[in-house]
N, CA, C and O of each residue as an XYZ file, in Angstrom:
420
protein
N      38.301    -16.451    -53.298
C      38.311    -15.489    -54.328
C      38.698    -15.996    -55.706
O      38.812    -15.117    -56.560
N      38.925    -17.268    -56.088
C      39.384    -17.606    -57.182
C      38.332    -17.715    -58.363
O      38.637    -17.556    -59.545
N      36.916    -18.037    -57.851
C      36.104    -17.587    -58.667
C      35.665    -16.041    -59.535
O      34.858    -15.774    -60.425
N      36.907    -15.056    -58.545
C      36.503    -13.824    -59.125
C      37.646    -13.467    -60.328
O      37.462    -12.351    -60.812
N      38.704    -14.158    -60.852
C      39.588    -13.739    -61.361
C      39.419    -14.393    -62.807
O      39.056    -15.544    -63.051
N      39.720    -13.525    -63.583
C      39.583    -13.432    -64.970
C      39.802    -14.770    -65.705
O      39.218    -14.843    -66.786
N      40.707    -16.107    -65.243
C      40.533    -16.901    -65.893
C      39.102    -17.468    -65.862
O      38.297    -17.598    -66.784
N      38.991    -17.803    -64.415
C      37.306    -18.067    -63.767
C      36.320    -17.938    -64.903
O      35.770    -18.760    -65.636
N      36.269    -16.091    -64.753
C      35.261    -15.670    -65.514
C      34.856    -15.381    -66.602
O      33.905    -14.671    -66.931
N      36.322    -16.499    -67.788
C      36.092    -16.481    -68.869
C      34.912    -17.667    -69.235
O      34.049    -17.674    -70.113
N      35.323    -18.861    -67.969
C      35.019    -20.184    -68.367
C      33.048    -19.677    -67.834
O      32.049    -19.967    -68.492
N      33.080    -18.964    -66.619
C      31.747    -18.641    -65.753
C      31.505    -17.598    -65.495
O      31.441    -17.313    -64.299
N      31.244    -16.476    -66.595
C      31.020    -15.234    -66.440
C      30.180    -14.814    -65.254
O      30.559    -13.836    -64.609
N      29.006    -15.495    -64.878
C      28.688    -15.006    -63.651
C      29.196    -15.314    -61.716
O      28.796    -15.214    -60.556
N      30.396    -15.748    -62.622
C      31.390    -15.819    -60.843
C      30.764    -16.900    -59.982
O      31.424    -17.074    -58.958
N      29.839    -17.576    -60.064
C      29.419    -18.285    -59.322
C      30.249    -20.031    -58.644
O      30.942    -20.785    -59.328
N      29.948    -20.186    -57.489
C      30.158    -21.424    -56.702
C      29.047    -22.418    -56.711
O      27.875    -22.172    -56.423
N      29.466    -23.389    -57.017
C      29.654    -24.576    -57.566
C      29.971    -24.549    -59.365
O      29.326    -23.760    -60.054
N      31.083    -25.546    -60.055
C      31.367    -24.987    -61.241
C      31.376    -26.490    -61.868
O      31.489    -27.405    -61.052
N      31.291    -26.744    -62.926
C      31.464    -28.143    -63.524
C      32.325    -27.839    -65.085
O      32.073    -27.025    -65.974
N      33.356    -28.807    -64.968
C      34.126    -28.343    -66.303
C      34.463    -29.865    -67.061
O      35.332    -30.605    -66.600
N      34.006    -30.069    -67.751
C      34.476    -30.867    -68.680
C      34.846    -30.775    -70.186
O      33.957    -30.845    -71.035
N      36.514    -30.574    -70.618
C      36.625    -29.948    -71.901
C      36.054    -28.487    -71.857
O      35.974    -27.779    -70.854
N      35.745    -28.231    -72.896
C      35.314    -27.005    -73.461
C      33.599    -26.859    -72.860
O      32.991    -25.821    -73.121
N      33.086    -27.693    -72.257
C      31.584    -27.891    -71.602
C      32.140    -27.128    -70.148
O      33.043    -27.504    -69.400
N      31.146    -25.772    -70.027
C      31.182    -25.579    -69.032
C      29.668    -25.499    -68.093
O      28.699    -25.104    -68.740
N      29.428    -25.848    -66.636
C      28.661    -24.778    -65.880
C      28.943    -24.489    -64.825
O      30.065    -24.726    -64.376
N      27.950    -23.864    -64.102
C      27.578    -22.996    -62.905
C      26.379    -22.877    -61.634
O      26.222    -22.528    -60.465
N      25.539    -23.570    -63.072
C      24.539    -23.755    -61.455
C      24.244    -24.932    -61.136
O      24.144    -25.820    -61.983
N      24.030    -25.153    -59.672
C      24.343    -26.183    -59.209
C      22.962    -27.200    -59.589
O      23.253    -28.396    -59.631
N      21.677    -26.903    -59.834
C      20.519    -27.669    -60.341
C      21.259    -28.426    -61.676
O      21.362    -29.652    -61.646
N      21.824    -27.583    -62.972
C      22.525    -28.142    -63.685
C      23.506    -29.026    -63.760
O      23.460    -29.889    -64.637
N      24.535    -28.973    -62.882
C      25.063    -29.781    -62.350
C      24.692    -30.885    -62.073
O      24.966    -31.916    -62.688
N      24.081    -30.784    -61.192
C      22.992    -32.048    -60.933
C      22.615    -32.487    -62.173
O      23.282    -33.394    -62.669
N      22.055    -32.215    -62.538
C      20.805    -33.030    -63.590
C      22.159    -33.372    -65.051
O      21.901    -34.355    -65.745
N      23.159    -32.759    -65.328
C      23.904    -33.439    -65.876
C      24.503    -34.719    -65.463
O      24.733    -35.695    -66.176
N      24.759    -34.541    -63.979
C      25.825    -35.665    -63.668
C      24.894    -37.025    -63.460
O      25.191    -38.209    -63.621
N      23.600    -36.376    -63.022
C      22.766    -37.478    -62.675
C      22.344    -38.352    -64.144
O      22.095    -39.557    -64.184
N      22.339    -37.630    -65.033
C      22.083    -38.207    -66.583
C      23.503    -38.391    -67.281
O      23.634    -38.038    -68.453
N      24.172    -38.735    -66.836
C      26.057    -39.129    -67.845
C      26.958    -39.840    -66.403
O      28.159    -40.054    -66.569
N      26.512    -40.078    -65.438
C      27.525    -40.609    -64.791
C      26.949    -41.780    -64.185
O      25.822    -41.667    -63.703
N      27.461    -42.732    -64.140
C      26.857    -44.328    -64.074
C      26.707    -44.448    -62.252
O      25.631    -44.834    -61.797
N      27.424    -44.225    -61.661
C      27.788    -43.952    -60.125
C      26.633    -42.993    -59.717
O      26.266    -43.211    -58.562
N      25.966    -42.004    -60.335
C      24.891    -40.945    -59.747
C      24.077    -41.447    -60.167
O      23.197    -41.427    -59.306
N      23.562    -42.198    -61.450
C      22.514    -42.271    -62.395
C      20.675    -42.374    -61.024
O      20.239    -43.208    -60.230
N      20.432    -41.604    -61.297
C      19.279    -41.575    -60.850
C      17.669    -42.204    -61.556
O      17.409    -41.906    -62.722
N      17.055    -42.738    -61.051
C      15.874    -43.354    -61.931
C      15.166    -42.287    -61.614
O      15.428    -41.252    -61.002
N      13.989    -42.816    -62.263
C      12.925    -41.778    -62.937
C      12.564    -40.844    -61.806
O      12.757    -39.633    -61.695
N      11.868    -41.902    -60.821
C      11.715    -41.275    -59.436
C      12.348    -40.230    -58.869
O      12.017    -39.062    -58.667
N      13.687    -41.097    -58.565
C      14.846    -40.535    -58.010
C      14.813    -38.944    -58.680
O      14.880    -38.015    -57.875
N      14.736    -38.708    -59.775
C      15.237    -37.478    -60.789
C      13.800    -36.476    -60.339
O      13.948    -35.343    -59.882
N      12.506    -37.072    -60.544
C      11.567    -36.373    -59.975
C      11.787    -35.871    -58.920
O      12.056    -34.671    -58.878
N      11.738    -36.605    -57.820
C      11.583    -36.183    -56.282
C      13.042    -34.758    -56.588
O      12.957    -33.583    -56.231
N      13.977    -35.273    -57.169
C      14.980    -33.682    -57.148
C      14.344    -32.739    -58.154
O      14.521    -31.574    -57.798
N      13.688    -32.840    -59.251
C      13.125    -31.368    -59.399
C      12.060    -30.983    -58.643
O      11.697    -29.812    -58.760
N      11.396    -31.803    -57.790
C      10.139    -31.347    -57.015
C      11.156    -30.663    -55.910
O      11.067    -29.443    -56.047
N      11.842    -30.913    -55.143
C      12.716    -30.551    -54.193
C      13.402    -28.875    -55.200
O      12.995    -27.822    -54.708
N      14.219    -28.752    -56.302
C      14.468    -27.611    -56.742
C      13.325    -26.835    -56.974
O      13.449    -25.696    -56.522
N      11.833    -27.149    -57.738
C      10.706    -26.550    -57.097
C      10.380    -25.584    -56.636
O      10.246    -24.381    -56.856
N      10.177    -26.898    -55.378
C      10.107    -26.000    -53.924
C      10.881    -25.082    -53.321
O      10.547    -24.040    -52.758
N      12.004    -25.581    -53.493
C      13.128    -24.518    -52.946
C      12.697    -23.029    -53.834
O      12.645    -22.002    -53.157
N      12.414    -22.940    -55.231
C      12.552    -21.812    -56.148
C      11.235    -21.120    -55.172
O      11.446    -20.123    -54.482
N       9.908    -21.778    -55.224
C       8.728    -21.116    -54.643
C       9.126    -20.284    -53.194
O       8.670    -19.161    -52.977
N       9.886    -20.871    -52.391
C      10.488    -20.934    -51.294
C      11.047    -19.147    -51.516
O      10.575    -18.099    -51.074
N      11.796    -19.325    -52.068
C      12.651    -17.939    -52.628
C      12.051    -16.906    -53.587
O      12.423    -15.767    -53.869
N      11.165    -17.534    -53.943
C      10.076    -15.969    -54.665
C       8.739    -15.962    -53.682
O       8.020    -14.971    -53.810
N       8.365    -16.875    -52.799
C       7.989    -16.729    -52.116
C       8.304    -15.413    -50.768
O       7.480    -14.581    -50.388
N       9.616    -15.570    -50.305
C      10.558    -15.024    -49.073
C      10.074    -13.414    -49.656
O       9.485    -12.497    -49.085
N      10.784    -13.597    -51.474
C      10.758    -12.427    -52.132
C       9.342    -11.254    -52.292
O       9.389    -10.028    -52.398
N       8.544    -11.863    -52.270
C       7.335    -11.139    -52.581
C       6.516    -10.765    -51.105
O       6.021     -9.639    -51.051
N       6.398    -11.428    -50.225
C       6.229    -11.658    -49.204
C       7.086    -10.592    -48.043
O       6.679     -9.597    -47.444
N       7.713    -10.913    -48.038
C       8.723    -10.568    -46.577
C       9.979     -9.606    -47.405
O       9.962     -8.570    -46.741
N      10.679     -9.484    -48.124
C      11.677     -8.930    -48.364
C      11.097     -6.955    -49.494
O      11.290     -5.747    -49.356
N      10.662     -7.525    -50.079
C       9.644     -6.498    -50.615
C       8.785     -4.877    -49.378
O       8.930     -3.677    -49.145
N       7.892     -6.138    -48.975
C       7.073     -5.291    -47.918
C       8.270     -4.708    -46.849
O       8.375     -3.496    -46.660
N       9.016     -5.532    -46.280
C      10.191     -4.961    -45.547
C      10.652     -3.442    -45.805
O      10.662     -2.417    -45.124
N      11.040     -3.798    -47.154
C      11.773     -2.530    -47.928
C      11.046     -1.245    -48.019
O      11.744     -0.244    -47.854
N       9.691     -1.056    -48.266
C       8.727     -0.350    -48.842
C       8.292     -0.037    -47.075
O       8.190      1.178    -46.906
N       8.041     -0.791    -45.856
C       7.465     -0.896    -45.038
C       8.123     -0.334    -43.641
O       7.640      0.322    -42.718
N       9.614     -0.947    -43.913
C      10.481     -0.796    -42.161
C      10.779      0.280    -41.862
O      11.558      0.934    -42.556
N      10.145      0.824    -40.560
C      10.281      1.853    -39.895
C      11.675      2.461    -39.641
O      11.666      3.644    -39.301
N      12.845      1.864    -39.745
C      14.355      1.393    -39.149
C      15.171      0.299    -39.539
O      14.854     -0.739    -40.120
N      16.258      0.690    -39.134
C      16.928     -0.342    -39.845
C      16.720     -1.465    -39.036
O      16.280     -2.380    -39.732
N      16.846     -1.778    -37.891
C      15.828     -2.454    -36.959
C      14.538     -3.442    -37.027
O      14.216     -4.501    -36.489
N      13.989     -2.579    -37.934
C      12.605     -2.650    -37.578
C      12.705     -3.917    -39.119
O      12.255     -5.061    -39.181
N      13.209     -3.385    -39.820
C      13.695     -4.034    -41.522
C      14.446     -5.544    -41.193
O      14.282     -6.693    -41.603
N      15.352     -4.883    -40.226
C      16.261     -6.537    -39.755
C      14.814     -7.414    -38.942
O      14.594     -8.380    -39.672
N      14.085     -7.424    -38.090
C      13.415     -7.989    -37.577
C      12.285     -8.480    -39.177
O      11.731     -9.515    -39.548
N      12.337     -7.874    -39.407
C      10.962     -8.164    -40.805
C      12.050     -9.575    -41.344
O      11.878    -10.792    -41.271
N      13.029     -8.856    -41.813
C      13.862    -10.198    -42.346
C      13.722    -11.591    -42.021
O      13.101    -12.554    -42.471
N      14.817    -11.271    -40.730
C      14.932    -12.510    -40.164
C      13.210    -13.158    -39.592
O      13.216    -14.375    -39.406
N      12.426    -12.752    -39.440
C      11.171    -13.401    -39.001
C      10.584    -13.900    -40.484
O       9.950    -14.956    -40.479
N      10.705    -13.418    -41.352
C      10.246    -14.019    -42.480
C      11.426    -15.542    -43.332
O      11.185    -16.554    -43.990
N      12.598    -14.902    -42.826
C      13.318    -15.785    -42.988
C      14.002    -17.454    -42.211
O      14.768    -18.358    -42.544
N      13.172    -17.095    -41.072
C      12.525    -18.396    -40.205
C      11.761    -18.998    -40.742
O      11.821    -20.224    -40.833
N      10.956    -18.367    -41.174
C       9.336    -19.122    -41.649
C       9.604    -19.910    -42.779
O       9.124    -21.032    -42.946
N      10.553    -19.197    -43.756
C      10.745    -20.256    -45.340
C      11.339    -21.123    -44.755
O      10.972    -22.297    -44.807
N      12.405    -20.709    -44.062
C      13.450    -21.685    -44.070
C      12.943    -23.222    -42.984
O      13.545    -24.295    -42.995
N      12.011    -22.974    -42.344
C      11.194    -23.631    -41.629
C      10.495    -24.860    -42.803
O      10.706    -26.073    -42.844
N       9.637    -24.023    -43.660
C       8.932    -24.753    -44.650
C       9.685    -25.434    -45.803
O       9.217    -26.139    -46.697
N      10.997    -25.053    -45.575
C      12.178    -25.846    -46.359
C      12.398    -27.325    -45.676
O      11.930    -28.437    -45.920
N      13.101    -26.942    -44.942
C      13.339    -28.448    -43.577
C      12.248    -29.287    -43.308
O      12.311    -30.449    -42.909
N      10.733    -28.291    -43.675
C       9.847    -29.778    -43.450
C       9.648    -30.308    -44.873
O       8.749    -31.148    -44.908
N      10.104    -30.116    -45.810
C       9.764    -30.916    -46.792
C      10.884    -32.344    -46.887
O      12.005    -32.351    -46.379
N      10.333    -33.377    -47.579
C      10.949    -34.567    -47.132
C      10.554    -35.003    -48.615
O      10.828    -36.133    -49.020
């Protein structure tokens, strides 16, 4: 819970986990994170490649998740007979991304 308390959410108004603070430089999301530390820290420094293959990987993951979204979570809502019927829509759609996540390499 320490992300929810007012010092937190002066530095990260949107409460979020993973946080990066240096000085008066703050963030929050963890792609940012990344791509800062990977460009200022000699120990991460990633080459060109290296830096590609991770935004192709953040990407995918994003398609992944407006994918789930438009697809399966949407129609669910508008569609499930039950609450049941809504949980099964879920989780079966949420196999499938998460499936097409793990095979990417």
């Amino acid at each position: 819970g320490e992300h929810k308390k007012p010092e937190y959410l002066a530095k990260h108004p949107a409460g979020q986990i993973p946080a990066y603070e240096e000085g008066d430089f703050n963030l929050s999301e963890s792609y940012a994170i990344l791509q800062y530390i990977s460009k200022d820290d000699a120990e991460f420094k990633l080459d060109g490649k290296e830096a590609i293959k991770m935004d192709e990987y953040v990407g995918r993951h994003l398609s992944a998740v407006r994918k789930f979204t438009t697809a399966v979570v949407r129609p669910a809502l508008f569609e499930a007979k039950s609450k049941d019927d809504l949980e099964a829509r879920l989780k079966e759609g949420l196999e499938k991304i998460t499936g097409d996540l793990e095979s990417f390499n």
